[in-house]
Jmol script that loads the backbone (N, CA, C; Angstrom):
load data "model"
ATOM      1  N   UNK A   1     134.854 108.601 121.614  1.00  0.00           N
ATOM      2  CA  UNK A   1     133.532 109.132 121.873  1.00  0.00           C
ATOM      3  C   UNK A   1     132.582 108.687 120.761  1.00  0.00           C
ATOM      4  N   UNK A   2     131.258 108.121 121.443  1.00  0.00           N
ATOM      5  CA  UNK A   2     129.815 107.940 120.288  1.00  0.00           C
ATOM      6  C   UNK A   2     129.857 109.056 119.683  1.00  0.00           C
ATOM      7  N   UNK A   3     129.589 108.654 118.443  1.00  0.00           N
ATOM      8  CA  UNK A   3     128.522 110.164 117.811  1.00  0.00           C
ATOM      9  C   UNK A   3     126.912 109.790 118.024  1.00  0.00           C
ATOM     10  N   UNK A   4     126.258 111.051 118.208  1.00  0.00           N
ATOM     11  CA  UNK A   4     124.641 110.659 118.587  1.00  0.00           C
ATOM     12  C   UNK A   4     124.157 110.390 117.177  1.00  0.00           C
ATOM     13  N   UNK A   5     123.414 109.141 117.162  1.00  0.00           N
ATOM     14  CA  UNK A   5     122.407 109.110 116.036  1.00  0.00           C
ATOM     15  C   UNK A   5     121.243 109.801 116.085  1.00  0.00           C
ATOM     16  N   UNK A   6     120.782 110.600 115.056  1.00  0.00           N
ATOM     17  CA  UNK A   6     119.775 111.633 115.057  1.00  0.00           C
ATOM     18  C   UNK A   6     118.796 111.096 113.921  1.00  0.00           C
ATOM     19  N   UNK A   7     117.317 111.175 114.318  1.00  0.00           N
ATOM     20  CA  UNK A   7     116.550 110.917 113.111  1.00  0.00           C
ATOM     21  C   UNK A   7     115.920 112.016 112.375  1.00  0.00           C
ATOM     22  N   UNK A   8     114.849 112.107 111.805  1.00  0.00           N
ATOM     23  CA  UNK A   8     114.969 112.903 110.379  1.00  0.00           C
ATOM     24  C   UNK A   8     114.440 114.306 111.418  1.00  0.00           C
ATOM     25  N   UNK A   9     114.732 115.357 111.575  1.00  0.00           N
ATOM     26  CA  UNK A   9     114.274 116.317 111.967  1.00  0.00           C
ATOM     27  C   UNK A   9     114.711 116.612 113.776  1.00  0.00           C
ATOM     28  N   UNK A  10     115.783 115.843 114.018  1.00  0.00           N
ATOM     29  CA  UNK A  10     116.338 116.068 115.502  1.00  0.00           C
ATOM     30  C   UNK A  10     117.433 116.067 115.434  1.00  0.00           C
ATOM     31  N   UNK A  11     118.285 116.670 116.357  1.00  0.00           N
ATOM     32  CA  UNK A  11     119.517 117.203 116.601  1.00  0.00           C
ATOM     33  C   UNK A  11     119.742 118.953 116.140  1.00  0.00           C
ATOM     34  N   UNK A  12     120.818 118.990 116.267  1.00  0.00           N
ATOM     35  CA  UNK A  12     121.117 120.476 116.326  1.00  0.00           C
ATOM     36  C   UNK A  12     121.535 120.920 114.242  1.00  0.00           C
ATOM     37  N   UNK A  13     121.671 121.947 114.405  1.00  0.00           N
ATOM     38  CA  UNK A  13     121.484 122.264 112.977  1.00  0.00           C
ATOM     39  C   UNK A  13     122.953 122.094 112.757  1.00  0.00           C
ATOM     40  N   UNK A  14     123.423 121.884 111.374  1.00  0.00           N
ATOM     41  CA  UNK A  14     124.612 121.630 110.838  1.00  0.00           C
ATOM     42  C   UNK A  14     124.845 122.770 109.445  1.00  0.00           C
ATOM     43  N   UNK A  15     125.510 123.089 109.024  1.00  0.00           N
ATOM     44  CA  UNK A  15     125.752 124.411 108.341  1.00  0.00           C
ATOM     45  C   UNK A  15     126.164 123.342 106.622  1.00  0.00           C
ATOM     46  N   UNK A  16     125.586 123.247 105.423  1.00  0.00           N
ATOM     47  CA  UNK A  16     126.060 122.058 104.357  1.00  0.00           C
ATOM     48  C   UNK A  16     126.054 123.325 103.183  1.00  0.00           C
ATOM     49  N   UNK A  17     126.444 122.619 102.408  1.00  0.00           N
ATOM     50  CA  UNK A  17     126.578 123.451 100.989  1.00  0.00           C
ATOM     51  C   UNK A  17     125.660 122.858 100.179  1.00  0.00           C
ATOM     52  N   UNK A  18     124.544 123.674  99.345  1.00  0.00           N
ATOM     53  CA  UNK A  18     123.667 123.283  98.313  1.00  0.00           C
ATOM     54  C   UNK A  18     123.753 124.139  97.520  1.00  0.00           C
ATOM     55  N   UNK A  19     123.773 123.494  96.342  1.00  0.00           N
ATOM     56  CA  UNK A  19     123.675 124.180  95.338  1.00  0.00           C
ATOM     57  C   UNK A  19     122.424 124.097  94.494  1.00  0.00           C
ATOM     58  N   UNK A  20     121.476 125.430  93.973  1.00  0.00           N
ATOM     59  CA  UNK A  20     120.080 124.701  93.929  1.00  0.00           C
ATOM     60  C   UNK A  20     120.131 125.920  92.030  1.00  0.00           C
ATOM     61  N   UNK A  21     119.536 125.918  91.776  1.00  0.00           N
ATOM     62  CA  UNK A  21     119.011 126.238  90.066  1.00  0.00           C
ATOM     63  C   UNK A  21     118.950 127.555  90.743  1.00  0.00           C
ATOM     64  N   UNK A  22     119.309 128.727  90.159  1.00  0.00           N
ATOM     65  CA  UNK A  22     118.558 130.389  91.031  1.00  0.00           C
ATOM     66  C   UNK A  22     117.417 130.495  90.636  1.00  0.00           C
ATOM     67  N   UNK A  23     116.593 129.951  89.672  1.00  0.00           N
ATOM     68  CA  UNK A  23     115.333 129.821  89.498  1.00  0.00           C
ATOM     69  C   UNK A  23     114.313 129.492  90.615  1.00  0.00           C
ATOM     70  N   UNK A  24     114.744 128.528  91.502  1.00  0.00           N
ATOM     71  CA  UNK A  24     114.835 127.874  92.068  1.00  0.00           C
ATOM     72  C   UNK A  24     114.817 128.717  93.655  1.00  0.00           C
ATOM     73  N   UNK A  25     115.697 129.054  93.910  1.00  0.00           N
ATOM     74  CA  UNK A  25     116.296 129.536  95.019  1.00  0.00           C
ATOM     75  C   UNK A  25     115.223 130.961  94.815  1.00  0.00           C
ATOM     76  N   UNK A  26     115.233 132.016  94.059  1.00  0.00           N
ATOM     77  CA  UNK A  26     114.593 132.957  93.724  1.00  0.00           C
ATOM     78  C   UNK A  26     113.400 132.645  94.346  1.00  0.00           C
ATOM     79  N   UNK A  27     112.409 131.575  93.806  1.00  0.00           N
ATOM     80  CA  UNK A  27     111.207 131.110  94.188  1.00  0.00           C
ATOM     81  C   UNK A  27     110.776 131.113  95.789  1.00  0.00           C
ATOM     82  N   UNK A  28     111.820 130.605  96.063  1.00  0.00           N
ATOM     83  CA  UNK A  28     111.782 130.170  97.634  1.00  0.00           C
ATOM     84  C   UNK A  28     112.140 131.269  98.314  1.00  0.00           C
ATOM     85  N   UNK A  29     113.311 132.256  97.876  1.00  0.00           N
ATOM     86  CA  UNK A  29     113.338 134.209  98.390  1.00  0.00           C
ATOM     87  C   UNK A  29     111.841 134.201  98.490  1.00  0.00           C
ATOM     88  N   UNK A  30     111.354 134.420  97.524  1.00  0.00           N
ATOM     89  CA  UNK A  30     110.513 135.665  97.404  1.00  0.00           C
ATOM     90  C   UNK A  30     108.988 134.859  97.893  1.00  0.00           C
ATOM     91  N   UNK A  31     108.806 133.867  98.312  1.00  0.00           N
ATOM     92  CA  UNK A  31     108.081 132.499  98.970  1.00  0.00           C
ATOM     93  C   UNK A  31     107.626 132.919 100.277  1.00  0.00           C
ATOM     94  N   UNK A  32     109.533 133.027 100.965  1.00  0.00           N
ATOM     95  CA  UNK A  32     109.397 132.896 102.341  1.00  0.00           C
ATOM     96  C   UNK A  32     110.621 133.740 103.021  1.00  0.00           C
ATOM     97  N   UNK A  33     111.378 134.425 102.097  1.00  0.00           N
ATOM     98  CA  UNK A  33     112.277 135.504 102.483  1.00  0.00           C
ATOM     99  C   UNK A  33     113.386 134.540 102.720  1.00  0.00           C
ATOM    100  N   UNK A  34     114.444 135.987 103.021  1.00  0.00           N
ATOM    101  CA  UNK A  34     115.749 135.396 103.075  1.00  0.00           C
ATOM    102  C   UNK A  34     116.113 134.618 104.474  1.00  0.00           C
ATOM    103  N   UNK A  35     115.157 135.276 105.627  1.00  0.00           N
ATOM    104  CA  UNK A  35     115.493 134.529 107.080  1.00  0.00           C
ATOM    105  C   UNK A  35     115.016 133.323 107.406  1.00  0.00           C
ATOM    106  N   UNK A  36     113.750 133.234 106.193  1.00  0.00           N
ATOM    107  CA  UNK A  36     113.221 131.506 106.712  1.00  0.00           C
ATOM    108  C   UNK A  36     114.177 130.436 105.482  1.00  0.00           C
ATOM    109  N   UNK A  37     114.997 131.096 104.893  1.00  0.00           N
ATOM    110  CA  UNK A  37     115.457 130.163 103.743  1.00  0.00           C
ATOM    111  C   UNK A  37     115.377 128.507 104.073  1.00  0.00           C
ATOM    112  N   UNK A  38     116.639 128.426 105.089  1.00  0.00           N
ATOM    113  CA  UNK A  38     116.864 126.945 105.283  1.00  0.00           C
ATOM    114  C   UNK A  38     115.733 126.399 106.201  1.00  0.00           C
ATOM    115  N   UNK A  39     114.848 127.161 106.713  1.00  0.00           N
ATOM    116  CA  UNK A  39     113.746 126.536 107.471  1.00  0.00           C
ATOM    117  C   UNK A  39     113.127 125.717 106.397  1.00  0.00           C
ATOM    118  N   UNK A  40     112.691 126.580 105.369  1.00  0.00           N
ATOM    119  CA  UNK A  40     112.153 126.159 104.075  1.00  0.00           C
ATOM    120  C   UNK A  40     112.516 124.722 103.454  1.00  0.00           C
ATOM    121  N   UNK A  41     113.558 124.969 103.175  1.00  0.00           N
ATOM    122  CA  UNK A  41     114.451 123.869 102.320  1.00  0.00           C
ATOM    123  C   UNK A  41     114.777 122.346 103.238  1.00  0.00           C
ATOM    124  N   UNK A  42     114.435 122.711 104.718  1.00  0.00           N
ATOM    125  CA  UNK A  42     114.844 121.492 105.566  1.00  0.00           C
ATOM    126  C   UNK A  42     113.662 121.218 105.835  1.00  0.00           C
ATOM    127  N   UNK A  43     112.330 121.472 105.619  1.00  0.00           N
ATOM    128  CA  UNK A  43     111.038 121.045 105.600  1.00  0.00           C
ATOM    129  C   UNK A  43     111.076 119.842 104.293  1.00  0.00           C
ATOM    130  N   UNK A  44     111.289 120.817 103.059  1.00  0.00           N
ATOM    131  CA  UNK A  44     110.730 120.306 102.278  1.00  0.00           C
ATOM    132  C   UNK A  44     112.024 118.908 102.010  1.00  0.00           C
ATOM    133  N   UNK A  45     113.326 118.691 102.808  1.00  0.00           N
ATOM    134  CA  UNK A  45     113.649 117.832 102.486  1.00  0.00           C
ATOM    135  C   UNK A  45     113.655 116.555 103.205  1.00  0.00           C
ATOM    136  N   UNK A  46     112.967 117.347 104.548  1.00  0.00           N
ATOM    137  CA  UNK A  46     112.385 116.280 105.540  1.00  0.00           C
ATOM    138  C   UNK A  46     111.111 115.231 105.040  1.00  0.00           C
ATOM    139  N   UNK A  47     109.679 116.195 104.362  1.00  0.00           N
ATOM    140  CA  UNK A  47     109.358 115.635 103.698  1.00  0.00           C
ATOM    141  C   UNK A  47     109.493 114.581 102.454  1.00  0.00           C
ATOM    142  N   UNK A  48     110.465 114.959 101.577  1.00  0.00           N
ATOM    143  CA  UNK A  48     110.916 113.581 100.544  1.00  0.00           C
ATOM    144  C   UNK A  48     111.666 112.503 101.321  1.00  0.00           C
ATOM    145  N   UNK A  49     112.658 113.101 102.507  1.00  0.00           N
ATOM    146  CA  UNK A  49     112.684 111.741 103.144  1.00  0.00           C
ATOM    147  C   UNK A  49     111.783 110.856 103.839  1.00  0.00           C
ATOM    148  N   UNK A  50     110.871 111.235 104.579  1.00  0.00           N
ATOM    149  CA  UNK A  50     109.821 110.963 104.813  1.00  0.00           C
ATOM    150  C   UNK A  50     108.895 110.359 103.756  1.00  0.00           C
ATOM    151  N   UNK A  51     108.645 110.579 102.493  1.00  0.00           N
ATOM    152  CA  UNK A  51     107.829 109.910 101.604  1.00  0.00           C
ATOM    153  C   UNK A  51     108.867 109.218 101.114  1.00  0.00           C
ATOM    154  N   UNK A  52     109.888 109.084 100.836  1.00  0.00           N
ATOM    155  CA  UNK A  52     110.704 107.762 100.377  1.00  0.00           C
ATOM    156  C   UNK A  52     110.853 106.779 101.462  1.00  0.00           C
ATOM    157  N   UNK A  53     111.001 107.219 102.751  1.00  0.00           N
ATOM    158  CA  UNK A  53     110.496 105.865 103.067  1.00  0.00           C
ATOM    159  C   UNK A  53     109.131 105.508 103.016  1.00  0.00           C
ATOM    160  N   UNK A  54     107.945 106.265 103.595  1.00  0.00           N
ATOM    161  CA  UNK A  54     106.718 105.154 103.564  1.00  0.00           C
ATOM    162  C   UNK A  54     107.206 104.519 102.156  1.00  0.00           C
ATOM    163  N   UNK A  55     107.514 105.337 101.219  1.00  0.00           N
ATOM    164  CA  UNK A  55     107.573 103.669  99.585  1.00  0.00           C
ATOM    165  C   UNK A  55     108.313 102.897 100.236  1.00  0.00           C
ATOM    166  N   UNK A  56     109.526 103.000 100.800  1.00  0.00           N
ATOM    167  CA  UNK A  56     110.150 101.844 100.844  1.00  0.00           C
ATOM    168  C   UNK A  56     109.459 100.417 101.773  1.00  0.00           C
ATOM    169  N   UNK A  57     108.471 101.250 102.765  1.00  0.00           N
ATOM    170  CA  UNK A  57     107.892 100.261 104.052  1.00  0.00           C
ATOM    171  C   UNK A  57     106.628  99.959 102.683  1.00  0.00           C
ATOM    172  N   UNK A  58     106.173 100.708 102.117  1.00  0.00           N
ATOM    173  CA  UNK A  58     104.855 100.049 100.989  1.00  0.00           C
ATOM    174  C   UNK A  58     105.560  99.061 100.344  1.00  0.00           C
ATOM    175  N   UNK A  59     106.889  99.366  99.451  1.00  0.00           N
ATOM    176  CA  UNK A  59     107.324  98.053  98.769  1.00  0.00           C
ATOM    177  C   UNK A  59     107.261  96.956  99.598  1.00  0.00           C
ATOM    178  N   UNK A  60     108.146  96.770 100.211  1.00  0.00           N
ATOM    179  CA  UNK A  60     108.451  95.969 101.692  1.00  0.00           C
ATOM    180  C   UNK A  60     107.159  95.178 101.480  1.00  0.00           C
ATOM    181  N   UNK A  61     106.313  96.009 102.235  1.00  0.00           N
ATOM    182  CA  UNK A  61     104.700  95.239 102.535  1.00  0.00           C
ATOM    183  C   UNK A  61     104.752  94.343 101.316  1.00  0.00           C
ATOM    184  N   UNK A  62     104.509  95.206 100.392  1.00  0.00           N
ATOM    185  CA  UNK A  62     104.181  94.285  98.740  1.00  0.00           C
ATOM    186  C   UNK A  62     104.593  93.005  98.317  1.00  0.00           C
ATOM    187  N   UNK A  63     106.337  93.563  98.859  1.00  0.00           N
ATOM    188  CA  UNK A  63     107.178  92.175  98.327  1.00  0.00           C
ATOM    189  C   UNK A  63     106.230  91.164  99.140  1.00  0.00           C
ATOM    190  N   UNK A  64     106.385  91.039 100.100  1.00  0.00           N
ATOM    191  CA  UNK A  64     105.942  90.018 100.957  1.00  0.00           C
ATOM    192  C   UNK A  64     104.405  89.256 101.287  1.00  0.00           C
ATOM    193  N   UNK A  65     103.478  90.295 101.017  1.00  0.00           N
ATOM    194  CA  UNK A  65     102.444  90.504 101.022  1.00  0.00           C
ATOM    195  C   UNK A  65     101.360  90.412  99.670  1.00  0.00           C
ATOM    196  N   UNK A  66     101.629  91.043  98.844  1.00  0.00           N
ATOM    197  CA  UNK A  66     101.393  91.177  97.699  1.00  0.00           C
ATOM    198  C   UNK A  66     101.005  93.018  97.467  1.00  0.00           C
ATOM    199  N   UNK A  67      99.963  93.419  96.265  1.00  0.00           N
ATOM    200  CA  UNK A  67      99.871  95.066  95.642  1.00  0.00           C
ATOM    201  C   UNK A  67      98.522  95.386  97.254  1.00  0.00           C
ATOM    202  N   UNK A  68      99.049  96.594  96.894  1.00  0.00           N
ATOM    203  CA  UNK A  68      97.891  97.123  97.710  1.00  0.00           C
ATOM    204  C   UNK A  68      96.918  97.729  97.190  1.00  0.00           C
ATOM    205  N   UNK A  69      95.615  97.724  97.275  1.00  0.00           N
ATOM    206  CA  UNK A  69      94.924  98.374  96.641  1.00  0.00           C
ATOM    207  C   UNK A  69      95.177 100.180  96.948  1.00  0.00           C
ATOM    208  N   UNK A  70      94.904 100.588  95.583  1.00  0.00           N
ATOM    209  CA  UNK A  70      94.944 102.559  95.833  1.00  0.00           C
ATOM    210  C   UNK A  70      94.892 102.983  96.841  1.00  0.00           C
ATOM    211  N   UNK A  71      93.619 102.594  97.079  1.00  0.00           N
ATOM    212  CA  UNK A  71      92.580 103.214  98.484  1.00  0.00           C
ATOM    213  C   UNK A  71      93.696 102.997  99.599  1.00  0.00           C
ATOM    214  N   UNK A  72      94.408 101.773  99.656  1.00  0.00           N
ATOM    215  CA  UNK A  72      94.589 101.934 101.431  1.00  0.00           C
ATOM    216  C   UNK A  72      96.109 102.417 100.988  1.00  0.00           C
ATOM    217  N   UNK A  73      96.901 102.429 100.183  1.00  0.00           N
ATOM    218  CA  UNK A  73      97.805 103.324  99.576  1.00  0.00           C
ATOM    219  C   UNK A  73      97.563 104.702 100.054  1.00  0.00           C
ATOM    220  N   UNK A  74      96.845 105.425  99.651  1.00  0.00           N
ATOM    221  CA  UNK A  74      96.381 106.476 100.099  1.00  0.00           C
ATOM    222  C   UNK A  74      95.913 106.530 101.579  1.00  0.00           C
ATOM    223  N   UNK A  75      95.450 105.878 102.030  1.00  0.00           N
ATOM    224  CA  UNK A  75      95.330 105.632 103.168  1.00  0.00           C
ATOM    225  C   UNK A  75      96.706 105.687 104.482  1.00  0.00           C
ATOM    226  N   UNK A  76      97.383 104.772 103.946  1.00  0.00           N
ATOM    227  CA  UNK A  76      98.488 105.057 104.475  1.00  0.00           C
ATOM    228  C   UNK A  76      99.322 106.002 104.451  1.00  0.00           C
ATOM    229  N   UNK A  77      99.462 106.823 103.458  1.00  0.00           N
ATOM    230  CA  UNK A  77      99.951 108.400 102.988  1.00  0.00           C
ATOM    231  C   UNK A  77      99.251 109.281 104.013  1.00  0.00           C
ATOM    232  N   UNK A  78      97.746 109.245 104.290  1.00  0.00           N
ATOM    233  CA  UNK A  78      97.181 110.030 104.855  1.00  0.00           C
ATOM    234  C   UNK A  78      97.723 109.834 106.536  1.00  0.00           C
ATOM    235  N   UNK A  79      97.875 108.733 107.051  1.00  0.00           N
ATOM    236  CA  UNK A  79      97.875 108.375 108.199  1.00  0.00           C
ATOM    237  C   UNK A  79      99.200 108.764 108.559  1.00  0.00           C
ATOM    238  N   UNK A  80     100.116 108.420 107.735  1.00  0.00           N
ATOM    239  CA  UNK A  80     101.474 109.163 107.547  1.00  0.00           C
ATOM    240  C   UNK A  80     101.723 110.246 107.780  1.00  0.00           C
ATOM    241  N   UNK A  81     100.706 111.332 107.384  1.00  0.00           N
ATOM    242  CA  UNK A  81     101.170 112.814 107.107  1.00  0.00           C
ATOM    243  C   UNK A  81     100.568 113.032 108.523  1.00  0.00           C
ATOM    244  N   UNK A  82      99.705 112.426 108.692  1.00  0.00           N
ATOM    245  CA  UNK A  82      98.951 112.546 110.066  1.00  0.00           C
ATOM    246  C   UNK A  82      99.996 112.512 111.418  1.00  0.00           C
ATOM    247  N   UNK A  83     100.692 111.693 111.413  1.00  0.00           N
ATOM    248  CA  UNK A  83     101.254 111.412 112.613  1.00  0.00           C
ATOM    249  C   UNK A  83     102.242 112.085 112.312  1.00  0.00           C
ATOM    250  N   UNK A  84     103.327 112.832 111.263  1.00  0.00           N
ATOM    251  CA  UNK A  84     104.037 113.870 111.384  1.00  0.00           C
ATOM    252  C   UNK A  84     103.537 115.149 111.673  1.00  0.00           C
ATOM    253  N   UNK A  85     102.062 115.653 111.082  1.00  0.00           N
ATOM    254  CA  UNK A  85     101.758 116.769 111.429  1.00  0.00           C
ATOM    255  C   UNK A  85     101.608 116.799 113.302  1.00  0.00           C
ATOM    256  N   UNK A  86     101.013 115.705 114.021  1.00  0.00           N
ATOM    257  CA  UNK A  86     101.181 115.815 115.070  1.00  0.00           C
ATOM    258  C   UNK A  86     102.513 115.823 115.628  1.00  0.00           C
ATOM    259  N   UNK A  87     103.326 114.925 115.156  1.00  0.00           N
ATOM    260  CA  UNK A  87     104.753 114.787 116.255  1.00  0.00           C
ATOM    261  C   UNK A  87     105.360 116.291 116.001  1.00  0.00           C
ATOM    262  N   UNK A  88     105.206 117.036 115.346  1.00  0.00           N
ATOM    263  CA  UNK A  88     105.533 118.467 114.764  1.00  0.00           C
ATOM    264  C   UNK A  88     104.760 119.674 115.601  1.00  0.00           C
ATOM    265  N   UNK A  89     103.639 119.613 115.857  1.00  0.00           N
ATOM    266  CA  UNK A  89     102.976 119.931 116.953  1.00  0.00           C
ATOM    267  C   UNK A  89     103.002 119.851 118.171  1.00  0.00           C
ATOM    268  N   UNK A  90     103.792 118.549 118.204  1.00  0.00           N
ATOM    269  CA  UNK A  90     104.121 118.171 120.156  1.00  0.00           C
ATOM    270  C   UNK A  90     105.855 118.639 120.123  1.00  0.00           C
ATOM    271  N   UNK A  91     106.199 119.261 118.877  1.00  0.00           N
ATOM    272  CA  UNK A  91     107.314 119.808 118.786  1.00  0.00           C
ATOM    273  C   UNK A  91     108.702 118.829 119.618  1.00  0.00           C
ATOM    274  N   UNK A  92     109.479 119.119 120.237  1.00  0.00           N
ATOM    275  CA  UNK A  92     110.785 118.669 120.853  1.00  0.00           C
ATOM    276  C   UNK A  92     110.157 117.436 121.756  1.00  0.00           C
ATOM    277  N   UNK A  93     109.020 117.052 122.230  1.00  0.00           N
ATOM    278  CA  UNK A  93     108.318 116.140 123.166  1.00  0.00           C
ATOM    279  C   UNK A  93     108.675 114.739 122.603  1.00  0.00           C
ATOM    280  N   UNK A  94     109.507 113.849 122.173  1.00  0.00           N
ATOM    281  CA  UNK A  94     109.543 112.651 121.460  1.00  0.00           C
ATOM    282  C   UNK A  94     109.391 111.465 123.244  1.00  0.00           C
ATOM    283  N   UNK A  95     108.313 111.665 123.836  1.00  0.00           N
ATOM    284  CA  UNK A  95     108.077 110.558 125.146  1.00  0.00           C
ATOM    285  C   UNK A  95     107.293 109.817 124.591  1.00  0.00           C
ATOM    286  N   UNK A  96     107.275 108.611 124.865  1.00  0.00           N
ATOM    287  CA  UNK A  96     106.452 107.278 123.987  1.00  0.00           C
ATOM    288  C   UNK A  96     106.866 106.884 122.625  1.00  0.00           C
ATOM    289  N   UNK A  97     108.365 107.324 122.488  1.00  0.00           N
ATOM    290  CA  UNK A  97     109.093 107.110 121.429  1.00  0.00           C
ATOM    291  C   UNK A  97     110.297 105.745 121.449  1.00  0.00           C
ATOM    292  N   UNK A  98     110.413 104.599 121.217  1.00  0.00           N
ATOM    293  CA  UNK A  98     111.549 104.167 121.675  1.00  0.00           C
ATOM    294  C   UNK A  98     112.936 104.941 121.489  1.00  0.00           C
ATOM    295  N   UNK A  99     114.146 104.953 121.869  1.00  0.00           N
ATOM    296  CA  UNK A  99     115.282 105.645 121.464  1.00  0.00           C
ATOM    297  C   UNK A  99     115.846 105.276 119.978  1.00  0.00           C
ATOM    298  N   UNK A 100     116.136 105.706 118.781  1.00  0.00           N
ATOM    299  CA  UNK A 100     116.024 104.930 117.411  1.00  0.00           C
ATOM    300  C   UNK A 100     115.249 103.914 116.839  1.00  0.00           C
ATOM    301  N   UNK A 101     114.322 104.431 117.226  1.00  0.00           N
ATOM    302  CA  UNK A 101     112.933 103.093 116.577  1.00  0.00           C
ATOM    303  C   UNK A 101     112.482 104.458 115.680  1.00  0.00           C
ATOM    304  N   UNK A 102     112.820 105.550 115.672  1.00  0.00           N
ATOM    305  CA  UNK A 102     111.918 106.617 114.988  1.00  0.00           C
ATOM    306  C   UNK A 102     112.327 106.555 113.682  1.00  0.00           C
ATOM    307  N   UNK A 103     111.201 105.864 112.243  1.00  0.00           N
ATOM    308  CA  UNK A 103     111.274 106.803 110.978  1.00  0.00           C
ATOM    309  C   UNK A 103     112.304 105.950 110.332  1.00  0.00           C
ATOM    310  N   UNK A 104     112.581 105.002 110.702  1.00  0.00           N
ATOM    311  CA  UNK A 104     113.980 104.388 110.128  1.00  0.00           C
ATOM    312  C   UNK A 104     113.703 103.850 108.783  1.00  0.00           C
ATOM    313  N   UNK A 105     114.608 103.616 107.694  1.00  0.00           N
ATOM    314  CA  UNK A 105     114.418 103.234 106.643  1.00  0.00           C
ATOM    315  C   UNK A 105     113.912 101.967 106.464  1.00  0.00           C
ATOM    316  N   UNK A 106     113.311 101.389 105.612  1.00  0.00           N
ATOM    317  CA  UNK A 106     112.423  99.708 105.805  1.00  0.00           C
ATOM    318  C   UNK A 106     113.500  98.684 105.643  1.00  0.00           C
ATOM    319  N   UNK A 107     114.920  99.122 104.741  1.00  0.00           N
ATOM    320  CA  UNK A 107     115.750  97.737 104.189  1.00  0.00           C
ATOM    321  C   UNK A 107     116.559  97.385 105.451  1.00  0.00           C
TER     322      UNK A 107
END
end "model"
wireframe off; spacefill off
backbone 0.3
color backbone group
């Protein structure tokens, strides 16, 4: 049997072990309580995956291309956050998506 490939924020939830600073963990209790914990923590690690790749698709560009100026750096960050805040909004709807074309790493 396949296993399904899932991209950053689809498929069913999986149960992992983290171990985080209680400094740390405390913050995020008393943030967003004990029932949104891992809602919390799988946001915010959706996001760093999500910003490690756009760097990796910015390097990419660079190597090949050459530096980008700030502006459209930022630019692209913005346009970025843009089209996750929507696909997040159209929630479970991924139609006009190819099947694994979503979010993939640049190398």
């Amino acid at each position: 049997m396949v296993e399904a490939e899932y991209n950053i924020g689809e498929g069913p939830a999986t149960r992992v072990s983290l171990s985080l600073p209680e400094g740390t963990a405390e913050a995020i209790r008393t943030r967003v309580g004990k029932r949104e914990f891992s809602a919390f923590v799988t946001a915010a690690v959706e996001r760093e995956l999500r910003g490690q790749i756009l760097d990796e698709y910015l390097a990419d560009y660079e190597r090949r291309k050459g530096p980008l100026p700030a502006s459209l750096r930022a630019e692209a960050r913005e346009l970025f956050d843009e089209i996750f805040a929507e696909e997040a909004a159209l929630g479970d709807d991924d139609s006009g998506s190819a099947e694994g074309d979503q979010w993939r790493a640049a190398s």
